[in-house]
Structure formats: structure tokens, C-alpha cells
C-alpha positions in Angstrom: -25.3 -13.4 5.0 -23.7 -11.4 2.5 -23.6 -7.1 3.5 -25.2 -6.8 0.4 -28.5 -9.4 1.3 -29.4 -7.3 4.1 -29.5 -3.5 2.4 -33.0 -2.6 0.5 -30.6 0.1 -1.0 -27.1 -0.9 -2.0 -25.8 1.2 -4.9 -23.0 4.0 -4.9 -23.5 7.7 -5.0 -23.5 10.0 -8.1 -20.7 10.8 -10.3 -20.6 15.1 -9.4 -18.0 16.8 -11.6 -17.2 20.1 -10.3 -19.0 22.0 -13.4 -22.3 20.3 -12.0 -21.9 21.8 -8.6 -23.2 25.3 -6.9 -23.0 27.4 -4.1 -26.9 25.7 -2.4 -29.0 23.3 -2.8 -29.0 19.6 -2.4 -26.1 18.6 -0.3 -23.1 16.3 -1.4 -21.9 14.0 1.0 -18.1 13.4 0.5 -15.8 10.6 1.6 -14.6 13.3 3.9 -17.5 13.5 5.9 -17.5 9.6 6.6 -14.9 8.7 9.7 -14.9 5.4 11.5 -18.5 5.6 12.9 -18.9 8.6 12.9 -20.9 11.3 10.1 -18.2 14.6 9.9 -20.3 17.7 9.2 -17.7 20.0 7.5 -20.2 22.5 7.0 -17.1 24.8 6.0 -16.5 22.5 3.0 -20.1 21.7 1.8 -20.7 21.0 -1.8 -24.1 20.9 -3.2 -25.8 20.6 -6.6 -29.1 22.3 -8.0 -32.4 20.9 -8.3 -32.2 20.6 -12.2 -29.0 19.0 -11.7 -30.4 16.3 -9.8 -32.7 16.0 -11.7 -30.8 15.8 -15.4 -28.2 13.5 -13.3 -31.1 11.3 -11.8 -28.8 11.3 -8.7 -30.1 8.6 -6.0 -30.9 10.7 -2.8 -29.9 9.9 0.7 -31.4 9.7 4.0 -30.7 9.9 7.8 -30.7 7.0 8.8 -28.7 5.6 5.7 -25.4 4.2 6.2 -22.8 5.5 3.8 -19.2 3.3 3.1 -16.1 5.0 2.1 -14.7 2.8 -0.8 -11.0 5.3 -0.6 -8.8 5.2 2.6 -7.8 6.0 5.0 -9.3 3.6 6.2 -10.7 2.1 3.1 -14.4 0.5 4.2 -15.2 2.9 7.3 -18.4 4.0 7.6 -20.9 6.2 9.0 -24.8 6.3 10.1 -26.0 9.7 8.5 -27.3 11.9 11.6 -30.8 13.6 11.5 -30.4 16.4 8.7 -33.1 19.0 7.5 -31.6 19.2 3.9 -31.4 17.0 1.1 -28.5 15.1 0.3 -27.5 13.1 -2.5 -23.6 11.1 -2.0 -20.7 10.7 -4.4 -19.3 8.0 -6.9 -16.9 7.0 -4.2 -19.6 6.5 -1.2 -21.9 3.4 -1.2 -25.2 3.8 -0.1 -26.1 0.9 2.6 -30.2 1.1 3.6 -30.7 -1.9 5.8 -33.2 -4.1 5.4 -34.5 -2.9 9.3 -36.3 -6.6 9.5 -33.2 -8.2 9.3 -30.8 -6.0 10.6 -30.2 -3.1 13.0 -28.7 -0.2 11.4 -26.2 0.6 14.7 -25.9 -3.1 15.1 -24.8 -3.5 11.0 -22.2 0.5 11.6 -20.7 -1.7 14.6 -19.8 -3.9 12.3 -18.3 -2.2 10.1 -15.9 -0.4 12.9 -15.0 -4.2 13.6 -11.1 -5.9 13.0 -13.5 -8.5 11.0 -15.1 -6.4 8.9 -11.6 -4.6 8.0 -9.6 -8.6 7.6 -12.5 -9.9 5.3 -12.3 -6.3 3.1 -8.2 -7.0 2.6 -8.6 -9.4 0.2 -10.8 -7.2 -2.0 -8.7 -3.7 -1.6 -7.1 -3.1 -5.2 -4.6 -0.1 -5.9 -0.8 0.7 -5.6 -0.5 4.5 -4.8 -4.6 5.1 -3.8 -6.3 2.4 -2.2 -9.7 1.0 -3.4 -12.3 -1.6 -2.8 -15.1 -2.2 -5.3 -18.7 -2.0 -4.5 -19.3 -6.1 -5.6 -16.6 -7.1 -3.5 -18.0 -4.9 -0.6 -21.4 -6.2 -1.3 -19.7 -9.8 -0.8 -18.5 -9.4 2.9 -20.4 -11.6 5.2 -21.2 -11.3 8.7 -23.3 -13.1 11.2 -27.4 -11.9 12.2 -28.4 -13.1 15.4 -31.8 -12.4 16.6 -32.8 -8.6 16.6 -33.3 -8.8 20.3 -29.7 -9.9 20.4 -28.7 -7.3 18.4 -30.0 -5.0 20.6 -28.4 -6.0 23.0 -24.9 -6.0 21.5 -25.9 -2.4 20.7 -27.0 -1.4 24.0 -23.3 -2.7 25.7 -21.5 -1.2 23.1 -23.0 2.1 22.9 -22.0 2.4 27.0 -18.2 1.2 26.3 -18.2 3.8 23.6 -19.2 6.4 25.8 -17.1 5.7 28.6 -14.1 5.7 25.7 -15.0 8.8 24.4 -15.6 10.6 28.0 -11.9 9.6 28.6 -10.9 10.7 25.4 -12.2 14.0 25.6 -10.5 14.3 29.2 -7.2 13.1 27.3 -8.0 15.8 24.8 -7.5 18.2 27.6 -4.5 17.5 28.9 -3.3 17.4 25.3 -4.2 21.0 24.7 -2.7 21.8 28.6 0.6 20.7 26.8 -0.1 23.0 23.5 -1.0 25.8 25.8 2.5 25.3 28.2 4.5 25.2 25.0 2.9 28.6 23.5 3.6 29.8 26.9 7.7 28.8 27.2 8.0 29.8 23.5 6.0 32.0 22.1 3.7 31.5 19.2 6.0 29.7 16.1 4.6 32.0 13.2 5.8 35.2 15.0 8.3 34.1 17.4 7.7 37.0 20.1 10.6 35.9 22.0 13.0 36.5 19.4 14.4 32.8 19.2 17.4 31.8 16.9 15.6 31.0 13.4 17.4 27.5 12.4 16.7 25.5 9.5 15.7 21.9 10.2 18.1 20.6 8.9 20.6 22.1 11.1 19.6 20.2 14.0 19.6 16.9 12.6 21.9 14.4 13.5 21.1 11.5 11.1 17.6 10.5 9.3 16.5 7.5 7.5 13.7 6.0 5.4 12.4 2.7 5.5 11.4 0.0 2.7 7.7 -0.6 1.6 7.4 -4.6 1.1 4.4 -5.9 0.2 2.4 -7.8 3.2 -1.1 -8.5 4.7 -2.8 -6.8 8.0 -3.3 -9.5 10.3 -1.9 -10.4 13.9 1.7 -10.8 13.9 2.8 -14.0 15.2 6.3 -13.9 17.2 9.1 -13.7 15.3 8.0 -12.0 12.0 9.0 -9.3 10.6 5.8 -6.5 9.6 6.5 -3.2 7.6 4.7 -0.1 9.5 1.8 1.8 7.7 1.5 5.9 7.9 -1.7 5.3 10.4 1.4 4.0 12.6 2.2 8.3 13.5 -0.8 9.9 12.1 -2.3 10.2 15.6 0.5 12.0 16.9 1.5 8.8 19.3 2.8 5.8 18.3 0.6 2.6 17.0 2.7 -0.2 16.6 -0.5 -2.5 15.0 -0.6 -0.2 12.3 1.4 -2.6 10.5 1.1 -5.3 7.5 3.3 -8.6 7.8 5.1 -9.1 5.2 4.7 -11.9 2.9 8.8 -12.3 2.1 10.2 -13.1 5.4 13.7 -13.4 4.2 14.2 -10.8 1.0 13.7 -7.6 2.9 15.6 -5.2 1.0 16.6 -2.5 4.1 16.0 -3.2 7.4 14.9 0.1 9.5 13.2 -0.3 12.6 12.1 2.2 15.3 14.4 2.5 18.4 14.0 4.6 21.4 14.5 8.1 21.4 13.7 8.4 17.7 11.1 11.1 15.9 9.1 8.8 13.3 8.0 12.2 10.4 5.5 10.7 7.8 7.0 12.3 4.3 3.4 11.6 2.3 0.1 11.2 3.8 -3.1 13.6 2.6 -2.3 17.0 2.5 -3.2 17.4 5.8 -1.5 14.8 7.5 2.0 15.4 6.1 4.2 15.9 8.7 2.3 13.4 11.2 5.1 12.4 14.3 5.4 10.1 17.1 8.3 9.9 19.5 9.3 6.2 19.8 9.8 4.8 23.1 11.4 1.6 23.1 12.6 -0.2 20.5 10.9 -2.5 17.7 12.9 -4.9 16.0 10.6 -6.9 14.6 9.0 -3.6 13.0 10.3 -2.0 9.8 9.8 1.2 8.4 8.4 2.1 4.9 9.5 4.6 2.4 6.8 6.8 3.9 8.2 6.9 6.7 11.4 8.7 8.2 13.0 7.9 11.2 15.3 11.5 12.7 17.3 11.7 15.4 18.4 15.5 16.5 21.7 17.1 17.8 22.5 17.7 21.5 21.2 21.8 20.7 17.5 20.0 20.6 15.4 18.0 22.7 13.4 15.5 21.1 9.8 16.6 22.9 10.5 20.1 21.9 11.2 19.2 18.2 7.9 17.0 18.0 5.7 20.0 19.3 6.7 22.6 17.2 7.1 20.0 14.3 3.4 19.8 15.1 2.4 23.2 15.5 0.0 24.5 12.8 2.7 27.2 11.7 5.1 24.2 10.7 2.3 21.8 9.9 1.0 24.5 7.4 4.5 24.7 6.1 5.1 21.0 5.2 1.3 21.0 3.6 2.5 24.5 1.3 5.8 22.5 -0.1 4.0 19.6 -0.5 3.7 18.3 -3.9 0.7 15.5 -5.6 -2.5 15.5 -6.5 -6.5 15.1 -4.9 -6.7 11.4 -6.1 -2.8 10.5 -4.5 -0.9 11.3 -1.2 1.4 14.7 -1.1 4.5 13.9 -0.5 7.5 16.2 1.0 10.6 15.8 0.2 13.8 15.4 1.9 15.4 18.8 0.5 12.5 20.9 1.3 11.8 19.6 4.7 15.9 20.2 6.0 15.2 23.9 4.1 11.8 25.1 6.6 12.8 27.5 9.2 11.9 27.2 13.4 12.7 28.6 16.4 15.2 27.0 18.4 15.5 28.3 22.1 18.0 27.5 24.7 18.2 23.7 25.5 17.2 24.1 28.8 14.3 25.6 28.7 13.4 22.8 26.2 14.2 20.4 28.5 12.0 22.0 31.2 8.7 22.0 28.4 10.0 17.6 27.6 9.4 17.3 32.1 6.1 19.4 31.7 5.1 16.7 29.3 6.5 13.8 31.4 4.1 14.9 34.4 0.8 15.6 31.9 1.3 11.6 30.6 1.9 10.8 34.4 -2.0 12.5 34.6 -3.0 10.8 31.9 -2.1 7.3 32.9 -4.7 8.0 36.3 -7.0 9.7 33.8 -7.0 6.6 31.8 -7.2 4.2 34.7 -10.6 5.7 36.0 -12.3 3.4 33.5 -13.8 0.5 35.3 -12.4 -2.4 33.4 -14.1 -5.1 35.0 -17.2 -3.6 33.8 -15.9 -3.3 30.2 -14.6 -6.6 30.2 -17.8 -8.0 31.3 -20.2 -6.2 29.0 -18.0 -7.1 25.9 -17.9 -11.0 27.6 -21.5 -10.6 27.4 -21.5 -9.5 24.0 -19.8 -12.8 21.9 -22.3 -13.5 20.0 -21.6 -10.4 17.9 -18.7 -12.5 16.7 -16.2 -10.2 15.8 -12.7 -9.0 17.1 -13.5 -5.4 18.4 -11.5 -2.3 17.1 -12.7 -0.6 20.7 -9.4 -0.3 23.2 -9.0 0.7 26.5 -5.3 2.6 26.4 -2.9 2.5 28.3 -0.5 5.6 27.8 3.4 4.6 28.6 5.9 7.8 28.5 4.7 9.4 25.5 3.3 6.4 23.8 -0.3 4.8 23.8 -0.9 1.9 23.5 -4.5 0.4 22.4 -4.9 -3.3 23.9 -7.6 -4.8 21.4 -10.4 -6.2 23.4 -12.4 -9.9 21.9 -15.8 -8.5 21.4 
């Protein structure tokens, strides 16, 4: 059946310029707020419009319950369930409204779904855009997708929902020893923004030894087969680790204009991204030759004075990360981009080699916790539930990771 079939409500949200917004009232739900299953609250951010407003606009209000789709990246088609709420909400232009028809479909069964490699392959097709990525509501209405039985859908829902919990238990422990590593590195070196330790202030650009960009060919996201050549995507560092299936094959095989791929021991620096992902890295740990960077993309290597760890975490910290977003330069409705000049030209810290090199084996031992961490995760059990689980009939986007030096790897599991 057709997405849009199986919906009693399937329209997008209102268009809310900012003149027809205020301070309370009926809250607007943003494509911020949707994330790959999961409803962001961003209370910080909130928007809302008045009662009159509503009513002059004849905005279409939303529910908990609803499911709301993202039609703008990143990723384009990810979507939400909207939690319990006690206000009134209403969505915008950008957001389609999804109320399943609850005969027919289970609402966690139909977000599953939409998490899905499946769900993501059949929306390709349909994505239209060059610099901001779009898919239309019609041809998101037209993705199909098989119903079993509802008591088969519960049951897909009821194995998934304990994989997802024993991923996100591990995450969180992951999350831990991620923020041991931030806390060791504001212990060696001080906080960045005041440098209490009176480091050397070097530009970055003094410590490089050689960077490069990449090309941006066009291509499709599907597997890559052996052999061909796929150009990377900025999801590829924006996680702070490296993804190598963040990629799209390309379609010309044998005109590829530069040739860059990853190679050991190199920092990967997304130049444009949304203004706050600018500045996304990942260390590179072996190399990729069948993987080629964009334009988007840099690829640095640093002088002997640096070591590479040290460069990635305080290229991370929120003092430099706040840096790259200031000189960044673009608009709401496109990615910021920073360029070459102005990122050589931002000032850091840079202490004694050593004592960097002491912080890189600090991280070497936290990734040797996290590989037991990791490993805790019964995969037997996993692996059975999701065997269990095949007449969902789709590829799962849930992984079990396996994290190699500084690199994780998500192994994509047949759901």
C-alpha cells in the first residue's frame, strides 16, 4: 500500500512567517524537532503562534500521537511519533502530517518504517534539489510498504522496541566514556577559550602539513558493489567517527574528475554542513580507495609539532566549534560554509608534543573500554529477534557497532 493509503490525515503543516509568530500560545513544531525516531523538544527554541493567528491562518492542528515527516535533510524523510504534550501544536510548511489509519496500521510499527534503509532507497528517487535537499509531499505519499496482520505488527514492534533499548543502553554507556575523554583533555590542557596553562597560541594553519578537497560527482545511495568507486557525503564525519556507508555510488565510473580518498592517519574537517555542524571531524583509520571525497569535504594532515588526536579534540571543543560556526558564511535555507582562508586564520593552543601524545594513549585505552562496553550486547539474542522479525520486510538501519581504534563501525543487520 501506498504511505499515503494508510493516513486519515496526510497534508503538510502551515506556512508560519515570522511576522505571524509570538512569544505563547499554540506551539510550532519545526523540522528541528523531528530526528530519526525520535520527537526533539528544544523547548529553548520554541515558536508559537496566537490563537487569532490560527484562526485567520486556518492552520491544521497536531496531535500526540501524530507522526510528523521532515521533507528537508539531513536526513530528508526522517520522522518522528509526537510524544504526550499538554499544549497545542500546530506544524510547519516543511513537516507532513502522517495520522494513521490505526485499523490498518500501527503508528510505531508505520515510525519503524520510516527509520528503515527501505524507506530511505524508495524516497531517493523522489529527493529533488542541488544545494538544499527536498522531497515533495505526493511523492512521499507514493512510497509503498508492506501491512502484515496487526498482530504481526505487534510483534515486529515488540522485538524492535527491546533491540532499541539495548542499543541505546550501550549508547548512553558509550556517551560516557566519550565525555571521560572531554573531561581528561580539559584536565591535560586547560579549558581552550582561556587557556589557563598559558599554551603557545598558533594559528591553524601553522600546523598543517598539506590539506585537500575532494570532488562532488553525482551518484545514488545504495550498496556498493566491489570495485566501485562511491563519493562520501558530510553524514560520513558528522558524528565525530568515521561512517564509511555514508556514501552515494557514483553513476560515472570512469570520468571522475579528482580522485581523493581517505588514508590512514588523516583528519577528514567538513567545510559546509548547518551552522552547527561545521567543523564536524573524524580521524581515518585505514585507508579507502574505493571512497572519494567531495568538495565538502577536507582531508588535513598536521606537522610533527601536533598529534593528530589532540588536533581532533580541540578542533571539536565548543570554543573552536563556536569559532568555525561565527566565520561561517550562508543562509537558513542552505549549508554555511567556511572557507579555507578563515579556517588556517583561527587561533588554538598548542602544547608540548608530548603531553599530546600522552592525551592520543588516554584515548587508545577509553576505545579499548569501549570495544568490551560494546561487546556486552548479547548478539545471539539480537540476531534472533530481528530473524524473527522478516516479515517486516525491510533492510534495518539498527547496528550493533563495533568500535576499531578510533573508528565505528555500524554492521547493518537484515531486519
Amino acid at each position: 500500500m501506498r504511505l499515503e493509503e494508510i493516513c486519515t490525515v496526510f497534508a503538510d503543516g502551515d506556512w508560519i512567517e515570522s511576522k505571524d509568530q509570538s512569544d505563547e500560545g499554540i506551539r510550532l513544531v519545526q523540522t528541528g524537532n523531528i530526528g530519526e525516531g525520535i520527537y526533539f523538544e528544544k523547548e529553548s527554541r520554541a515558536k508559537y503562534i496566537s490563537e487569532d493567528t490560527f484562526l485567520r491562518l486556518k492552520c491544521t492542528e497536531i496531535f500526540s500521537g501524530d507522526i510528523l515527516v521532515s521533507r528537508l535533510p539531513e536526513p530528508v524523510g526522517r520522522a518522528c511519533i509526537i510524544p504526550e504534550k499538554k499544549e497545542r501544536m500546530i506544524t510547519a510548511v516543511d513537516c507532513t502530517i502522517c495520522r494513521p489509519n490505526e485499523s490498518i496500521v500501527n503508528k510505531e510499527y508505520l515510525c519503524y518504517f520510516m527509520r528503515s534503509d527501505a524507506y530511505y532507497n524508495r524516497l531517493l528517487g523522489n529527493v529533488t534539489g542541488t544545494t538544499r535537499k527536498r522531497i515533495s509531499r505526493k511523492n512521499l505519499g507514493n512510497v509503498e510498504l508492506h501491512i502484515p496482520s496487526k498482530d504481526e505488527q505487534g510483534n515486529v514492534v515488540k522485538k524492535l522496541n527491546c533491540l532499541v533499548k539495548a542499543i541505546d543502553s550501550r549508547k548512553k554507556e558509550l556517551e560516557l566514556l566519550d565525555n571521560l575523554i572531554k573531561s581528561r583533555f580539559v584536565e591535560m590542557f586547560g579549558d581552550p577559550e582561556i587557556n589557563p596553562m598559558r599554551w603557545n597560541i598558533v594559528t591553524i594553519g601553522k600546523v598543517i602539513l598539506n590539506s585537500e578537497s575532494g570532488w562532488s560527482g553525482n551518484g545514488k545511495q545504495r550498496e556498493k558493489l566491489p570495485g566501485e568507486i562511491a563519493v562520501l557525503k558530510v553524514s560520513a564525519v558528522t558524528k565525530g567517527y568515521f561512517i564509511p556507508k555514508e556514501c552515494k555510488v557514483l553513476d560515472d565510473q570512469k570520468n571522475i574528475k579528482k580522485f581523493v580518498y581517505p588514508q590512514k592517519g588523516d583528519l577528514l574537517f567538513s567545510r559546509a554542513n548547518t551552522k552547527e555542524m561545521v567543523g564536524s571531524t573524524a580521524i581515518i583509520t585505514e585507508d579507502y580507495p574505493e571512497l572519494i571525497l567531495p568538495d565538502k569535504l577536507w582531508k588535513i594532515r598536521f606537522t610533527n609539532s601536533t598529534n593528530v588526536f589532540y588536533m581532533k579534540y580541540i578542533l571539536s571543543s565548543r570554543t573552536v566549534r563556536e569559532k568555525f560556526s561565527a566565520v561561517s558564511t550562508g543562509t537558513s535555507g542552505s549549508m554555511y560554509n567556511v572557507s579555507m582562508e578563515k579556517f588556517r586564520a583561527i587561533k588554538i593552543p598548542l602544547p608540548p608534543i608530548d603531553l599530546q601524545e600522552q592525551f592520543a594513549a588516554f584515548v587508545h585505552q577509553v576505545d579499548k573500554l569501549k570495544v568490551a562496553n560494546i561487546l556486552k550486547v548479547d548478539i545471539d539474542i539480537i540476531y534472533g529477534s530481528i530473524e524473527k522479525s522478516r516479515q517486516f520486510k525491510i533492510v534495518g538501519r539498527w547496528s550493533c557497532m563495533w568500535h576499531r581504534d578510533e573508528t565505528i563501525f555500524h554492521k547493518e543487520v537484515p531486519i
